[in-house]
C-alpha positions in Angstrom: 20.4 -19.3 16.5 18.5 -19.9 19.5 14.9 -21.1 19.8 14.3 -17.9 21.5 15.7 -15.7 19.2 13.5 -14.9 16.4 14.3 -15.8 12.7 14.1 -12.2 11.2 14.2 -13.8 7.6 11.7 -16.0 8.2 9.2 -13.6 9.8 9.6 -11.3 6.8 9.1 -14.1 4.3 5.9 -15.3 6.1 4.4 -11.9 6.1 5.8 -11.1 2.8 4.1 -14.1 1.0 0.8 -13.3 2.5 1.6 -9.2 1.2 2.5 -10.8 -2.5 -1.0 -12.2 -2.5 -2.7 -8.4 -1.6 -0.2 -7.1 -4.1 -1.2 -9.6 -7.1 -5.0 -8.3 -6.3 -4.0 -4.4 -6.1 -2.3 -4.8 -9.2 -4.7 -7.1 -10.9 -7.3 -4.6 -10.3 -6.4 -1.9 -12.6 -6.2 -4.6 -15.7 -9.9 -6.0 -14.2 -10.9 -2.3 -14.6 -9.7 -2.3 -18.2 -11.7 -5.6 -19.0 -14.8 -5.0 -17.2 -14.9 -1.4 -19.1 -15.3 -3.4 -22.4 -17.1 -6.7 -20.7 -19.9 -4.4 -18.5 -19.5 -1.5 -20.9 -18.7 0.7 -17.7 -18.2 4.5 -18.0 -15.4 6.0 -16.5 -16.7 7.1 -13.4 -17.8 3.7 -13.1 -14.7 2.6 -13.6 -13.6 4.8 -11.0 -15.8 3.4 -8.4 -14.4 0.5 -8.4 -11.1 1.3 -7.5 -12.7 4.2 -4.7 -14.9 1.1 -3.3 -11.5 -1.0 -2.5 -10.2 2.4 -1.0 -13.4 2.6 1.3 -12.6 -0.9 2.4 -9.0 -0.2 3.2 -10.0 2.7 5.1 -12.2 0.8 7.6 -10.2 -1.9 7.5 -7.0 -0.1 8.6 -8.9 1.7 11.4 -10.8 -1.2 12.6 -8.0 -3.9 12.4 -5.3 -1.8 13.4 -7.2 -1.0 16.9 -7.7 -4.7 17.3 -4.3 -5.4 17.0 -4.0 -2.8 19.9 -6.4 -5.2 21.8 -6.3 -8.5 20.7 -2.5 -8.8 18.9 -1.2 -8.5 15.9 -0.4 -12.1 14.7 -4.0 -12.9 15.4 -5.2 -10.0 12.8 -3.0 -10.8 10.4 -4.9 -14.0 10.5 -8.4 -12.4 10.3 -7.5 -10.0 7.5 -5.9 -12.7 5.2 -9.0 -14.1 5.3 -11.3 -11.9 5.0 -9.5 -10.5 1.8 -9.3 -14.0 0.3 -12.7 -15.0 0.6 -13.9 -12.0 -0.9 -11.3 -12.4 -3.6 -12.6 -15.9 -4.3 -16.0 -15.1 -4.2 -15.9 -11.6 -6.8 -14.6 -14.5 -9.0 -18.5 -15.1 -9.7 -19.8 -11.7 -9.8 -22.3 -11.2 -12.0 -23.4 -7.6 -11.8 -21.4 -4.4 -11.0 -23.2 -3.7 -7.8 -22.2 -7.2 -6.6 -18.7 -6.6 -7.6 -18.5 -3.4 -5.6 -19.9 -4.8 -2.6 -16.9 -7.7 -2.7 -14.4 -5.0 -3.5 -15.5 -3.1 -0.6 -14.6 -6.3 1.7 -11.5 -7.3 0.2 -10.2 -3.9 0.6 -11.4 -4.1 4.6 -9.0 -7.1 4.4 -6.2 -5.9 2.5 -6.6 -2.0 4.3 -5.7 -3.6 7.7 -3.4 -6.7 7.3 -0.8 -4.0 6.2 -0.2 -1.6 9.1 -1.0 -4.3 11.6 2.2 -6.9 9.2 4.2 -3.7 9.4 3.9 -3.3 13.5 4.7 -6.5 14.1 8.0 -6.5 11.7 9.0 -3.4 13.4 8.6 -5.4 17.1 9.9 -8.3 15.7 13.6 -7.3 14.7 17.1 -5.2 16.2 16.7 -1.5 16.4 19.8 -1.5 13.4 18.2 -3.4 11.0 14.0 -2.2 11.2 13.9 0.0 8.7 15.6 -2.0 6.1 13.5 -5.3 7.5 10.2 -3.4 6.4 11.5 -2.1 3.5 11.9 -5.2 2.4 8.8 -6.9 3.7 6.8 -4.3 1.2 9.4 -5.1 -1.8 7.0 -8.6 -1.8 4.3 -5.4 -3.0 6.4 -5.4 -6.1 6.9 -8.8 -6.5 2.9 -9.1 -6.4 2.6 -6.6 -9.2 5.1 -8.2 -11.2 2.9 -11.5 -10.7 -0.3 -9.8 -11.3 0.9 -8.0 -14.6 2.1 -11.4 -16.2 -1.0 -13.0 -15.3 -3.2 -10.1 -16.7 -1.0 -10.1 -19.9 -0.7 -13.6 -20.2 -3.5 -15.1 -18.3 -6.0 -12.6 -18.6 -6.9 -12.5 -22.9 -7.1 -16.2 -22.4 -9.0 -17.1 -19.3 -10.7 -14.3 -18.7 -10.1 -12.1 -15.5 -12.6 -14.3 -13.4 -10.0 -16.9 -13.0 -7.3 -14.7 -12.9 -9.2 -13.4 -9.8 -10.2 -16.6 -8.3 -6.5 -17.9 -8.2 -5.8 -14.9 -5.7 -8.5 -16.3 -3.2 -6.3 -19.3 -2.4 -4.2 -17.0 -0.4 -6.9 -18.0 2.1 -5.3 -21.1 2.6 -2.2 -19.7 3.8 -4.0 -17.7 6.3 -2.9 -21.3 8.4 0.7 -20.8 8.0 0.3 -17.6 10.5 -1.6 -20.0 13.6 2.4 -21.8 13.7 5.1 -19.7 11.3 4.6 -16.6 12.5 5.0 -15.9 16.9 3.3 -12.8 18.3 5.4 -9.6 18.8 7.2 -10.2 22.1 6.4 -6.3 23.4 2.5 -6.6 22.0 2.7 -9.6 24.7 3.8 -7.7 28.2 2.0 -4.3 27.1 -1.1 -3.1 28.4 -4.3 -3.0 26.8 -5.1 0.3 26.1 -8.8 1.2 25.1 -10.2 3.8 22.3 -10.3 6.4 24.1 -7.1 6.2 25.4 -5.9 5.5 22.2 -7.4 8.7 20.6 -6.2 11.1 23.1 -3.0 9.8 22.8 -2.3 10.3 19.4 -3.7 13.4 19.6 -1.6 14.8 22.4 2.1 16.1 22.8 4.9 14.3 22.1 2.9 12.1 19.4 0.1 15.2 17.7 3.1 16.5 15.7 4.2 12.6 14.1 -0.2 12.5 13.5 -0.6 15.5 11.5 2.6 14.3 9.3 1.7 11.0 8.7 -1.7 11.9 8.1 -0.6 14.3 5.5 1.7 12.3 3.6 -0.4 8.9 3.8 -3.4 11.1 2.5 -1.0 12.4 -0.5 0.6 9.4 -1.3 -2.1 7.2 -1.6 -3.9 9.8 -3.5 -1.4 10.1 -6.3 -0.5 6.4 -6.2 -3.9 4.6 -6.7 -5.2 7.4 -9.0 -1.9 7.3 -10.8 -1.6 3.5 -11.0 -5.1 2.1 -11.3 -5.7 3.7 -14.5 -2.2 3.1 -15.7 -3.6 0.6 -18.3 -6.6 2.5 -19.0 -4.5 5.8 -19.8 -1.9 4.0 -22.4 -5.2 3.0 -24.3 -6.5 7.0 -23.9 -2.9 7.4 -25.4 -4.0 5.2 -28.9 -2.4 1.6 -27.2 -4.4 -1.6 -27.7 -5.6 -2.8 -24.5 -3.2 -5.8 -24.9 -0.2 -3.8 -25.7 -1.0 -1.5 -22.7 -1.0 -4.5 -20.3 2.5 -5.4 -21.7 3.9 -2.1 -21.4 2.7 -1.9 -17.5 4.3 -4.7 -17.1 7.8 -3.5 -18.4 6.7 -0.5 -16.2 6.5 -2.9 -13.5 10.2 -4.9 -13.6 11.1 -1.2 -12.3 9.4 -1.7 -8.6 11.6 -4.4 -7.3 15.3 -1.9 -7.6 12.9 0.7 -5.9 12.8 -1.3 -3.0 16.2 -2.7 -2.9 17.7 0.6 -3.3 15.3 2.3 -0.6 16.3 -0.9 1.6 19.8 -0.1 1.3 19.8 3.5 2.2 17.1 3.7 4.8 19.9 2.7 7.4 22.3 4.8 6.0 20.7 8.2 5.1 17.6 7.7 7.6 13.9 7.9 6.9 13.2 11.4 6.5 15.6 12.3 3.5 15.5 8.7 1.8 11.4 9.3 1.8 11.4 12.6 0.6 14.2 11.8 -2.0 11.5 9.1 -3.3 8.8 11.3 -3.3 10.4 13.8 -5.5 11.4 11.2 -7.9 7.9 10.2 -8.0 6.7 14.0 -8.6 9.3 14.4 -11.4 8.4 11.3 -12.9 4.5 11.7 -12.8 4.9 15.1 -14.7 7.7 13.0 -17.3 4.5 10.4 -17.5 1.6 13.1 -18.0 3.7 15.0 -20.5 4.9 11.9 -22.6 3.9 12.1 -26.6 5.9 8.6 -27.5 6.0 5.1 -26.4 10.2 5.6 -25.5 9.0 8.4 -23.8 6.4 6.5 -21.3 8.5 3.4 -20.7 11.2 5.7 -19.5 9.1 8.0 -17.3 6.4 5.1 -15.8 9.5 2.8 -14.9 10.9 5.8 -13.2 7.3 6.6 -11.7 7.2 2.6 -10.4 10.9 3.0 -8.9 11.0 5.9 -6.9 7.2 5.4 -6.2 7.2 1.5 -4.7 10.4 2.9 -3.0 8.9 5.6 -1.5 5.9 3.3 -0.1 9.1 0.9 1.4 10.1 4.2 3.7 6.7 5.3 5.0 6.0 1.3 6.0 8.5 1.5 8.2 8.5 5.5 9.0 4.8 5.0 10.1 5.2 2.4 13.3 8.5 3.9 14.8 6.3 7.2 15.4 4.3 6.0 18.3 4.6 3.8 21.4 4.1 -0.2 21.9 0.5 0.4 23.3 -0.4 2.7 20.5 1.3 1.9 17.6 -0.6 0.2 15.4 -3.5 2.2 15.9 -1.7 5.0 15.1 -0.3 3.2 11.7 -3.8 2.1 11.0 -5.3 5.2 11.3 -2.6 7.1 8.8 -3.3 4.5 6.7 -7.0 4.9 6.2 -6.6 8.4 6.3 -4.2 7.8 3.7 -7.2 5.4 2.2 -9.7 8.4 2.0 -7.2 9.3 -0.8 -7.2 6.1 -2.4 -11.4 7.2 -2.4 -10.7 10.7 -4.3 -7.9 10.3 -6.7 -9.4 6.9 -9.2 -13.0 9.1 -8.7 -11.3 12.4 -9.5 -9.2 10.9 -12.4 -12.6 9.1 -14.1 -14.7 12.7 -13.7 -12.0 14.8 -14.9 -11.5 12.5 -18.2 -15.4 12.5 -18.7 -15.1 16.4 -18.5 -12.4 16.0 -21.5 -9.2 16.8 -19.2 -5.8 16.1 -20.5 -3.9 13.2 -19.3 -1.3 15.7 -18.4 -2.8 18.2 -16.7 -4.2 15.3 -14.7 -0.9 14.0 -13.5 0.3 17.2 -12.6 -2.5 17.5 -9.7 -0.6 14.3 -8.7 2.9 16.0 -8.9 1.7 18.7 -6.9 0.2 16.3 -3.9 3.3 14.5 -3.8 5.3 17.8 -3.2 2.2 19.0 -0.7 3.8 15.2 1.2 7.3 16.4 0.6 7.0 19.3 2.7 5.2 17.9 5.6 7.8 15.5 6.2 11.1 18.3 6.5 8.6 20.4 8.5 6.7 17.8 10.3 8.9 14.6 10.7 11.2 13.6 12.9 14.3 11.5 12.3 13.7 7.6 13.7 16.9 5.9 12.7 18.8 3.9 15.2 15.8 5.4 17.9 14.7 2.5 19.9 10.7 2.1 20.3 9.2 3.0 23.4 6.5 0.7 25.6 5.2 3.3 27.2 3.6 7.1 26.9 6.6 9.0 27.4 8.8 12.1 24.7 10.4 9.5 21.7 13.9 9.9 22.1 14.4 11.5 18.6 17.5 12.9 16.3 
């Protein structure tokens, strides 16, 4: 291979290492959730603030970062972002009231929210039109990997230690924040583009051919991340509402867990093959399927089977929009308009842990709570075979001009 050439494997390692670290945090969370309950004796809308704050984060940190990327490039804000999540990792480490803890969640989900999109773009630059779906697809199976990770260490690190060094290990990902200023080159088209500015920006995602791709993915990223982090952050929490100790819950999430990795994989393989609209709608309705199998399960054989479905299809479906999202929108634009899906999408992230803790406080079943996530999913579902256009084997345009779509 060439010097000039760039080394596709590498660039998705590099990214995906940094994307393990967010992961390990996400996943950590709902297990810090569990212990802070007991240590802080939270309630459970409490409880459910915590996860909303991180959401609130993400938001403004998708928006903010993903414009900048638009501006200032994206290697430079996958810098910025890594850092500014690890710090405020490191530092919730030594919380010492709720309030503080929220106010650190708040910035390591500004961090987390726009390293994402802005890793995403840049993957989808970065490699051949044949093989950019499947090379972001795998970037986000390092998500799964980072659950796996954050699920051992909260069964096995956690009851020991304490979740304050379970959470200060995942601040060190600050330190490879330096592998990005020399592993990592800047997308090759962010480098010959034009800078566009915000108003620019706005109007054009906002205008034909690109206002139909916006409503979709504005849609779906709402939905999903609605039923996802409302779903998954109080995964722990509702095996103990089902009579599971709290250290027996953490093991069975993790068994729920080994199920992500597959979901990827198999979403990697067909993404190329089947395209993105039918492989991510395919997910998404294995994820609505298995969040009503999950709601309605009565025995532990019962909720293995449905939550390792719910973590397949669902971590698959994630794979497909990550690299549906960029391929919707020209060079100049692009990761604004990923960004701003995403903390659209983050707004959900807000409603569905603070809807889950109120409608448990007001003595809803876990059921009937998980089929208001079945139905958003489905609400996704149709948005994309109305909405969505096919973007396999389309190559990405520079400037403001029609996509050349299927």
């Amino acid at each position: 291979m060439s010097k000039k050439a760039p080394n596709h494997a590498r660039l998705i390692v590099g990214i995906g290492i940094a994307w393990l670290f967010d992961a390990i945090d996400v996943g950590m969370l709902s297990f810090v959730i569990a212990a802070l309950h007991k240590e802080w004796q939270l309630t459970t809308v409490e409880m459910g603030w915590i996860g909303s704050v991180s959401s609130i984060g993400m938001a403004v940190g998708a928006i903010l970062f993903g414009m900048m990327a638009d501006r200032f490039g994206r290697k430079a804000m996958l810098i910025l972002t890594l850092l500014v999540f690890s710090i405020g990792s490191g530092i919730s480490a030594f919380a010492t009231s709720y309030g503080i803890f929220l106010v650190l969640r708040f910035i390591i989900g500004a961090g987390l929210g726009g390293e994402l999109p802005v890793a995403s773009t840049l993957v989808s630059e970065s490699v051949p039109v044949e093989k950019r779906g499947r090379s972001v697809v795998l970037l986000e199976s390092f998500w799964a990997a980072g659950w796996l990770l954050a699920a051992i260490i909260s069964y096995f690190v956690m009851p020991v230690w304490g979740w304050r060094v379970a959470v200060f290990a995942t601040g060190l990902a600050g330190l490879y924040a330096f592998y990005f200023r020399e592993g990592i080159n800047e997308s090759r088209t962010f480098k010959k583009m034009a800078r566009p500015g915000l108003v620019k920006t706005l109007s054009t995602l906002w205008h034909p051919p690109y206002v139909r791709s916006t409503i979709m993915l504005w849609i779906v990223w709402f939905m999903v991340v609605f039923s996802y982090y409302g779903m998954f952050l109080w995964l722990p929490s509702v095996m103990v509402l089902k009579g599971f100790s709290l250290i027996n819950s953490f093991g069975y999430v993790l068994i729920m867990t080994l199920a992500q990795l597959p979901g990827y994989f198999v979403a990697a393989w067909l993404i190329e093959k089947w395209g993105r609209k039918l492989v991510l709608s395919l997910f998404l309705l294995g994820t609505a399927a298995s969040a009503l199998a999950f709601g309605m399960a009565t025995s532990l054989p019962m909720l293995l089977t449905a939550g390792m479905l719910l973590s397949f299809f669902n971590l698959g479906a994630w794979g497909a929009l990550y690299a549906y999202s960029p391929e919707q929108y020209p060079t100049i634009v692009r990761s604004s308009g990923s960004g701003m899906a995403a903390g659209i999408g983050r707004i959900g992230g807000i409603v569905g842990p603070l809807l889950v803790g109120h409608l448990l406080s007001a003595h809803w079943t876990v059921t009937s709570i998980f089929t208001i996530f079945t139905a958003s999913i489905l609400v996704a579902i149709f948005a994309i075979a109305f909405l969505g256009q096919e973007t396999m084997g389309v190559k990405l345009t520079d400037s403001i001009e029609a996509p050349q779509v299927k």
